[in-house]
BADOLUM-389024 format. One line per 2 residues: their letters; for each residue x, y, z of N, C-alpha, C, O. Coordinates in nm, 4 decimals, decimal comma, padded with zeros to 6 digits. Example, Ala and Ser with C-alpha at 12.3 -4.5 7.8 and 13.67 -1.06 7.14 Angstrom:
as	01,3190:-00,5690:00,7800:01,2300:-00,4500:00,7800:01,3200:-00,3300:00,7800:01,4236:-00,3319:00,8465 ~ 01,2850:-00,2250:00,7080:01,3670:-00,1060:00,7140:01,2900:00,0030:00,7870:01,3409:00,1138:00,8039 $
//
This chain:
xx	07,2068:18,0330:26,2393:07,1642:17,9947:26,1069:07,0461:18,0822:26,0662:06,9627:18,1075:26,1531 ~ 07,0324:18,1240:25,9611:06,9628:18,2438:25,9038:06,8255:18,1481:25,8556:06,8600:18,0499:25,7898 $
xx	06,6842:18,1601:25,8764:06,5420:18,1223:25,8811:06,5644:18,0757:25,7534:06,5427:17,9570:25,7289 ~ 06,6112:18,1636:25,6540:06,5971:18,1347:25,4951:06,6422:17,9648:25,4506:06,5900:17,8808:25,3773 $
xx	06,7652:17,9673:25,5364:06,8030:17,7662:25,5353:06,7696:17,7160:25,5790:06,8222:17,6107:25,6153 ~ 06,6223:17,7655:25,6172:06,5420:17,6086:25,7322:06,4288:17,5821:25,6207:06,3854:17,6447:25,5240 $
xx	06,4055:17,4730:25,6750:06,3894:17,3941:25,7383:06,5908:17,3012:25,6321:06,6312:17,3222:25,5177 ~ 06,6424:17,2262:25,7249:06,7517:17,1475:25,6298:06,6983:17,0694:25,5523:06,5893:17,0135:25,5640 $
xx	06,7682:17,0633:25,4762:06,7698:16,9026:25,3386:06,7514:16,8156:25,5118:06,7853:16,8250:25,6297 ~ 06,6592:16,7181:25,3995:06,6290:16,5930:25,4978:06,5547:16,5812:25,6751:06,5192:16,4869:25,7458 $
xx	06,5570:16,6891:25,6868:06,4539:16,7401:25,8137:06,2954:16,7465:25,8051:06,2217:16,7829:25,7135 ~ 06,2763:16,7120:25,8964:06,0968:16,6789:25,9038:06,0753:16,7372:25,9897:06,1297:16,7136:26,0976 $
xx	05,9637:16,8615:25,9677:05,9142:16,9617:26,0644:05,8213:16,9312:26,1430:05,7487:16,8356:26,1159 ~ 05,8026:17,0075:26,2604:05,7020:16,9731:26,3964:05,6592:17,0673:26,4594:05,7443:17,1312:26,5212 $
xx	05,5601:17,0989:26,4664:05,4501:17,1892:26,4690:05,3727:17,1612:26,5944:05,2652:17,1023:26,6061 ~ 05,4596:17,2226:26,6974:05,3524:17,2191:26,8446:05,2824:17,3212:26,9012:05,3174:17,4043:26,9850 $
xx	05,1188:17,2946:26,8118:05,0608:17,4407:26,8409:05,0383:17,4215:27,0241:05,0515:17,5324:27,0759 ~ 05,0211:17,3576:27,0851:04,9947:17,3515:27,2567:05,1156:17,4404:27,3070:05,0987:17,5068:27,4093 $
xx	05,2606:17,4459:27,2271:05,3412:17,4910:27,3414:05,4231:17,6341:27,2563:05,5219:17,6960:27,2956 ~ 05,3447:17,6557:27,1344:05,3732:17,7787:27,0026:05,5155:17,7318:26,9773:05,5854:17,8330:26,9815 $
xx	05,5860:17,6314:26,9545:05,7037:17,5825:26,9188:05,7114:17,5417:26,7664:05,6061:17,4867:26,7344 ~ 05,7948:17,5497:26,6692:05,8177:17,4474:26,5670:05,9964:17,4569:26,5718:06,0855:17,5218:26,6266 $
xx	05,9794:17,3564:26,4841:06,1337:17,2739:26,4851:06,1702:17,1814:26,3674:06,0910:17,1529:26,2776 ~ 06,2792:17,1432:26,3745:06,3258:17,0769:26,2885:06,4040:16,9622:26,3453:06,4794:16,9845:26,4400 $
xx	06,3885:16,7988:26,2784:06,4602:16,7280:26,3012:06,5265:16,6261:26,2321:06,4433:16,5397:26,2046 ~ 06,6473:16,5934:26,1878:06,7710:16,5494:26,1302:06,7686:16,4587:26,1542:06,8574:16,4312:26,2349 $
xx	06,6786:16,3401:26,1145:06,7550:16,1705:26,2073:06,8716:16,1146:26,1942:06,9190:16,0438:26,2831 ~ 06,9323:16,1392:26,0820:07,0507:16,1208:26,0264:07,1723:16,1984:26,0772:07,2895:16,1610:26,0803 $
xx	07,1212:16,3098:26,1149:07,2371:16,3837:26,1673:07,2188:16,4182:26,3375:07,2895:16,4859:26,4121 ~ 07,1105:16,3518:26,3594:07,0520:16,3774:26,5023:07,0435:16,5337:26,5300:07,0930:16,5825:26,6316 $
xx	06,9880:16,5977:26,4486:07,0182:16,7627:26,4777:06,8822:16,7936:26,4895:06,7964:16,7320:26,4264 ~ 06,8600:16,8762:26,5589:06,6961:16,9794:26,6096:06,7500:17,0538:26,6070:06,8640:17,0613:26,6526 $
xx	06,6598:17,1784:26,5262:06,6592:17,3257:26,5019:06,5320:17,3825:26,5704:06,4345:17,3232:26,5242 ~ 06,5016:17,4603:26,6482:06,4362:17,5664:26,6547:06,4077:17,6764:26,5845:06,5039:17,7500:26,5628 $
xx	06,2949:17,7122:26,5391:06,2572:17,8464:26,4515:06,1098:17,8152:26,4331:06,0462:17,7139:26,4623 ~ 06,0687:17,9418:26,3709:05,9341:17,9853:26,3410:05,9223:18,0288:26,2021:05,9997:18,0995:26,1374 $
xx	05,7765:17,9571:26,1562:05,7611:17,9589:26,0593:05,6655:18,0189:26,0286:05,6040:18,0223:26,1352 ~ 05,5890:18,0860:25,9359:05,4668:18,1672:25,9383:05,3209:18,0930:25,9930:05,2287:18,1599:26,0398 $
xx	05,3183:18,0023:25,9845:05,2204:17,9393:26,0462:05,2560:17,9825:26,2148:05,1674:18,0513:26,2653 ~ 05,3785:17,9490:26,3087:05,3531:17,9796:26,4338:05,3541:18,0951:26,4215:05,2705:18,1573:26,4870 $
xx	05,4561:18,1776:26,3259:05,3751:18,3623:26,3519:05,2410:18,3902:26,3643:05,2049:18,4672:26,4534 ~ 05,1226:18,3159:26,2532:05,0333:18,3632:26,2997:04,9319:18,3350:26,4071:04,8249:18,3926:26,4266 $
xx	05,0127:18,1866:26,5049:04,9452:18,1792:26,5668:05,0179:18,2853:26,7413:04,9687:18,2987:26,8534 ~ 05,1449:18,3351:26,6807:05,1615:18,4389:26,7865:05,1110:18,5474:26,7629:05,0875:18,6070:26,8680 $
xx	05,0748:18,6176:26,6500:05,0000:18,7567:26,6192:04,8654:18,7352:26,6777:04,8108:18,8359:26,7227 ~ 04,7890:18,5995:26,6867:04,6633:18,5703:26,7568:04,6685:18,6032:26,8978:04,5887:18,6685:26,9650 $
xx	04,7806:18,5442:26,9317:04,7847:18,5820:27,1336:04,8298:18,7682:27,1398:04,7961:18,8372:27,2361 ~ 04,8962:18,8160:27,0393:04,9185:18,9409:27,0673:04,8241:18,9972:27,0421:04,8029:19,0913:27,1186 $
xx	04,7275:18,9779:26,9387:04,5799:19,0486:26,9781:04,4738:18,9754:27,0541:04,3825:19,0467:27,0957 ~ 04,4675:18,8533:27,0794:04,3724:18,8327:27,2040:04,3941:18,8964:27,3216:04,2978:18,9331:27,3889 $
xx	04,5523:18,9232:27,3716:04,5774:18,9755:27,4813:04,5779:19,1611:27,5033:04,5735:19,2475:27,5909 ~ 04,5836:19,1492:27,4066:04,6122:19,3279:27,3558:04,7306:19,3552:27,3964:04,7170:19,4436:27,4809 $
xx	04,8666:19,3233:27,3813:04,9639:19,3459:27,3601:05,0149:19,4416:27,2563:04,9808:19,4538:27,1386 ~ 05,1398:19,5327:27,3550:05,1393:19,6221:27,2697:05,2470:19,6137:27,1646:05,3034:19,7162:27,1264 $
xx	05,2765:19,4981:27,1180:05,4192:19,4822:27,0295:05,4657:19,3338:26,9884:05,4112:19,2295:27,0245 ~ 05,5504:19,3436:26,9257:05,5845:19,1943:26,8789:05,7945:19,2336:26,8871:05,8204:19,3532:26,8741 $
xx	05,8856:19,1639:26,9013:06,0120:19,1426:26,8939:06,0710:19,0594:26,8147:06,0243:18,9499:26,7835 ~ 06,1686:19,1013:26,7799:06,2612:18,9635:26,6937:06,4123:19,0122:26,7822:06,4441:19,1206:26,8312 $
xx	06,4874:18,8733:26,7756:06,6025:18,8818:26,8287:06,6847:18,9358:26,7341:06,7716:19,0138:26,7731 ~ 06,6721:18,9013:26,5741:06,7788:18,9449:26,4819:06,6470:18,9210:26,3222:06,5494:18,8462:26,3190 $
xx	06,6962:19,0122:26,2161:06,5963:19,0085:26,1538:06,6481:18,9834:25,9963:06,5705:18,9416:25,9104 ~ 06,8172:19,0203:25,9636:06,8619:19,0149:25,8609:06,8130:18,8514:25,7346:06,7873:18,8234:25,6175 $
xx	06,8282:18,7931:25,8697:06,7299:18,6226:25,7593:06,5898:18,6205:25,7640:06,5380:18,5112:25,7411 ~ 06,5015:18,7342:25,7930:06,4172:18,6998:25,7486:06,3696:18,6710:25,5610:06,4190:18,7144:25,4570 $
xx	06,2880:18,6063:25,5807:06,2099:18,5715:25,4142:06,1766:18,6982:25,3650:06,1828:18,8006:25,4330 ~ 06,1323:18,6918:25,2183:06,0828:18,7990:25,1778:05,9073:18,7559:25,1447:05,8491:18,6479:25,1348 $
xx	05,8653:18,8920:25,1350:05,6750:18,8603:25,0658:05,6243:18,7883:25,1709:05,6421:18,8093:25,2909 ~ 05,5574:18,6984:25,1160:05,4718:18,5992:25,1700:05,5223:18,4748:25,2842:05,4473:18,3947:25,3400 $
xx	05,6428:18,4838:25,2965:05,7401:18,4092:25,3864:05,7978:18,4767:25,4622:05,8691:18,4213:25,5458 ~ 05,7845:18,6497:25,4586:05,8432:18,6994:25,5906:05,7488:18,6952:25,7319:05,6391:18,7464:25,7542 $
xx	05,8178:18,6309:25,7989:05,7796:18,6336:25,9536:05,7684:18,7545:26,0246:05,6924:18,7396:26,1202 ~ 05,8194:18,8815:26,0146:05,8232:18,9627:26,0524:05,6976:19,0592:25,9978:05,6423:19,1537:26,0539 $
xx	05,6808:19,0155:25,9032:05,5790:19,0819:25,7653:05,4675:19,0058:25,8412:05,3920:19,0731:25,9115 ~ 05,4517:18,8840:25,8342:05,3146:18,8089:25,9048:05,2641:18,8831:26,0322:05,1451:18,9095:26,0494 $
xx	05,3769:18,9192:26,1328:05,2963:18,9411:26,2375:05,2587:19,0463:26,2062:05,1361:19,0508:26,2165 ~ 05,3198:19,1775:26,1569:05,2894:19,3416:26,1372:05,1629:19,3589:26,0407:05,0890:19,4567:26,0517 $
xx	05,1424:19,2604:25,9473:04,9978:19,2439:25,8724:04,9103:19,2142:25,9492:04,8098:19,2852:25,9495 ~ 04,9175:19,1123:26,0302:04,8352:19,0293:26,1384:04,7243:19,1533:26,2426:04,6084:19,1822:26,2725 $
xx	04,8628:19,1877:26,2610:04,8632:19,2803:26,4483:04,8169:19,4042:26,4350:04,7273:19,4461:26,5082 ~ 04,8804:19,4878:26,3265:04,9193:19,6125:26,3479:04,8645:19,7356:26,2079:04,8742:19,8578:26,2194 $
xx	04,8250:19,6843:26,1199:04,7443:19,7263:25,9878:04,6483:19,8038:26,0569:04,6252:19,9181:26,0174 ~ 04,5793:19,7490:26,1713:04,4355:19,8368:26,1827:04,4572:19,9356:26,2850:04,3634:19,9690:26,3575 $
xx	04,5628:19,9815:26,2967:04,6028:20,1041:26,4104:04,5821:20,2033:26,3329:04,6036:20,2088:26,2118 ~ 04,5298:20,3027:26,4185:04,5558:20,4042:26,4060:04,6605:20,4450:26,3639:04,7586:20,4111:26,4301 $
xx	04,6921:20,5547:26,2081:04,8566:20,6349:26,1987:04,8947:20,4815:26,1156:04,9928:20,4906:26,0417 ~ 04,8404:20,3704:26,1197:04,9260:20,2617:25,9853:04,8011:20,2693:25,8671:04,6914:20,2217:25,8383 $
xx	04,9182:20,3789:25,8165:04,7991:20,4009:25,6791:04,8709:20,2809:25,5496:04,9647:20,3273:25,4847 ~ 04,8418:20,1844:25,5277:04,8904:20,0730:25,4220:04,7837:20,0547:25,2991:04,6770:19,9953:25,3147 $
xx	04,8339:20,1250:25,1484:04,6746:20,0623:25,1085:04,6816:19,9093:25,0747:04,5663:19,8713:25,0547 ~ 04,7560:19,8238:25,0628:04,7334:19,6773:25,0356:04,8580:19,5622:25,1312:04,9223:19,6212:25,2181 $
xx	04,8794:19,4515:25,1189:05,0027:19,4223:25,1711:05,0785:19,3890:25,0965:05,1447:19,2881:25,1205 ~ 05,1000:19,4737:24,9585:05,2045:19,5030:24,8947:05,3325:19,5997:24,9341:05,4514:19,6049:24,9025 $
xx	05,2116:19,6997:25,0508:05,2421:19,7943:25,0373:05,3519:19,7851:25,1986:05,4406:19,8630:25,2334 ~ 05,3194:19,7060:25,2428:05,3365:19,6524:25,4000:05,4679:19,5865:25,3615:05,5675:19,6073:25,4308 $
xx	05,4748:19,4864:25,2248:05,6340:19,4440:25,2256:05,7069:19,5164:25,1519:05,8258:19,4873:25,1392 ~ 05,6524:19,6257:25,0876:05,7664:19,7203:25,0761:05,8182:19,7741:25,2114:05,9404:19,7669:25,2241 $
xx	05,7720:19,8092:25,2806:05,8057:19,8849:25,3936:05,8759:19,7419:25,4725:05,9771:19,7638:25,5391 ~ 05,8400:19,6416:25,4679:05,9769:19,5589:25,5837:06,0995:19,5535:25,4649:06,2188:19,5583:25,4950 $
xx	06,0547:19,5439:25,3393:06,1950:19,5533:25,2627:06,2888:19,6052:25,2668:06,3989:19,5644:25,2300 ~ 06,2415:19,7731:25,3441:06,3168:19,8925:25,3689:06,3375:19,9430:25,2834:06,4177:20,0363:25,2878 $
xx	06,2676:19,9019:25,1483:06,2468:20,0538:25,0093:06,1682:20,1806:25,0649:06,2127:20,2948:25,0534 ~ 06,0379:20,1474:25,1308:05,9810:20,2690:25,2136:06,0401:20,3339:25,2761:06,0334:20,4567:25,2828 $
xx	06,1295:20,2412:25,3503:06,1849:20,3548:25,4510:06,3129:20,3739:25,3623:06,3204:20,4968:25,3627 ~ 06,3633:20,3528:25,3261:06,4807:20,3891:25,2203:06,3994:20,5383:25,1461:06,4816:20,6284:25,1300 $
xx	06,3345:20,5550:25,1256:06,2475:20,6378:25,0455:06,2095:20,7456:25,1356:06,2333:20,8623:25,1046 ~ 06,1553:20,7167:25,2387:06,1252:20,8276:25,3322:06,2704:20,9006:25,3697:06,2740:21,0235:25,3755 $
xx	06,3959:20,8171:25,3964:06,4916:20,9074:25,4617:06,5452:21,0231:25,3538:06,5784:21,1409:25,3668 ~ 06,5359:20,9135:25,2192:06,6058:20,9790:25,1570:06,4833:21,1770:25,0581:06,4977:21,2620:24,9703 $
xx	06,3850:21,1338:25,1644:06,3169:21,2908:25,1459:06,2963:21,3669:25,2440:06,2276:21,4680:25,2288 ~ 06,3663:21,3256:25,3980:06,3947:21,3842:25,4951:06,5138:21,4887:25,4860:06,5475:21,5528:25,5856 $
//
């Protein structure tokens, strides 16, 4: 199920910052979902720079959100803006580039 349809109609979310989990649960349909929401992104972009880790992963990325709801966008703003070689001037400029207009743009002047 693609991030964009979570949380379901009628699901009440749960937020376990002790174990970096959130979820979803259905009483009606008895269903729990697993996923992450920008709130646990940013509390995983926190352990990837407390620890100095060199990266972040996604298993699949096509459902991510767009703007201000991409998860993928949260951590790379979070983490990775103040490197060296990530020249971004705003984080406008940061969700163009997960949009893939940037990079749509760069190939197509390669």
């Amino acid at each position: 199920m693609l991030t964009q349809a979570l949380p379901r109609p009628n699901a009440h979310i749960h937020y376990k910052r002790e174990v970096g989990a959130t979820y979803s649960f259905d009483r009606s349909m008895n269903t729990m979902i697993s996923y992450d929401t920008v709130d646990m992104q940013k509390q995983k972009a926190d352990f990837i720079r407390e620890y100095g880790l060199g990266g972040a992963m996604w298993w699949e990325s096509s459902g991510d959100r767009q703007g201000e709801e991409s998860l993928i966008g949260t951590v790379c703003l979070l983490c990775f803006t103040h490197l060296p070689g990530v020249r971004l001037q705003d984080d406008k400029a940061l969700l163009m580039v997960l949009s893939g207009r940037e990079a749509s743009r760069r190939s197509q002047s390669t």
